[in-house]
N, C-alpha and C positions, 0 to 999 in steps of 0.2 A: 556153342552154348553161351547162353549171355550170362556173366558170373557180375554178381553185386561188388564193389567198393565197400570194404573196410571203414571204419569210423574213424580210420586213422590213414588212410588213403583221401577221406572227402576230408578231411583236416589239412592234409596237405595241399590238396588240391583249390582250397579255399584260401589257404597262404601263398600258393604260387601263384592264383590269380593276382590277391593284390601286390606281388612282388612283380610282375611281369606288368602290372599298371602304373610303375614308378612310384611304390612302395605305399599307393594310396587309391581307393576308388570307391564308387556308391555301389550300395547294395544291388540295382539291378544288376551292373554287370556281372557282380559273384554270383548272383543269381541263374543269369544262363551261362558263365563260361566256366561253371563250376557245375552245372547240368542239374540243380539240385530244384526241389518244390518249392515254394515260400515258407512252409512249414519248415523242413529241413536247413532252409537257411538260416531262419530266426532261432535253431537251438544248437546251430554248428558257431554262430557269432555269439552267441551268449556264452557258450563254451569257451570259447577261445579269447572274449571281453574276461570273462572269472581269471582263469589261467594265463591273464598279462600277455597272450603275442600278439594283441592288437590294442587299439583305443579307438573312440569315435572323435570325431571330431568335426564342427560344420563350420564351414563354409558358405558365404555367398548362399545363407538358406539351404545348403544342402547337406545332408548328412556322408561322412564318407568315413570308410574304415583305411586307419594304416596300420601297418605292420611295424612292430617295436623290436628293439634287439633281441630279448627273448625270444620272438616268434623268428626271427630274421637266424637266430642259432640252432634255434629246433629244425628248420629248414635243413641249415649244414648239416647239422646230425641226420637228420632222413635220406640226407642225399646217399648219403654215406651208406647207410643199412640199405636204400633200393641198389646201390651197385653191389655191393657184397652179395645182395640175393639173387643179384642177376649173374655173376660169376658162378653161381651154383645152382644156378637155372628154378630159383624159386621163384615165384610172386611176393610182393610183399603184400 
C-alpha cells in the first residue's frame, strides 16, 4: 500500500535534503530529492522560512536555501523520536 508522508515527515525530509547538500542548496534539488510538487515546495519553505530553520540567501544569481541552527537542532530532536519509534516498531 502506498501510504502518504506526514507534514512533519516532508518537513524533515526537506531539512535532510539541505543538510546532506552541505547545509545549503537551490530549490530544484529539494524539489526532486524531496519528491515533492512545486506547489508543495513553495509552502513547505515558506514554512520552515516563518519558523527560522532555514534562510535564503543568493549567490552568484542564484537562490539557495540553508539550514540554520534551529532547523540543524529540530533535525537532532527528530532523529531521536524516528529511533524511539522504530524501537517500538511505529512509523513516525
Amino acid at each position: 500500500m502506498n501510504e502518504r508522508r506526514s507534514k512533519m515527515q516532508v518537513i524533515a525530509d526537506v531539512l535532510r535534503v539541505i543538510e546532506n547538500e552541505g547545509g545549503r542548496t537551490k530549490p530544484t534539488h529539494i524539489l526532486y530529492k524531496a519528491n515533492l510538487s512545486h506547489k508543495l515546495l513553495k509552502e513547505h519553505l515558506n514554512t520552515l522560512l516563518q519558523k527560522g530553520f532555514i534562510e535564503v540567501t543568493i549567490e552568484e544569481n542564484r537562490t539557495l536555501y540553508r539550514i540554520t541552527d534551529k532547523g540543524r537542532k529540530f533535525m537532532g530532536e527528530f532523529r531521536k523520536i524516528e529511533k524511539l519509534a522504530s524501537v517500538f516498531g511505529l512509523p513516525v
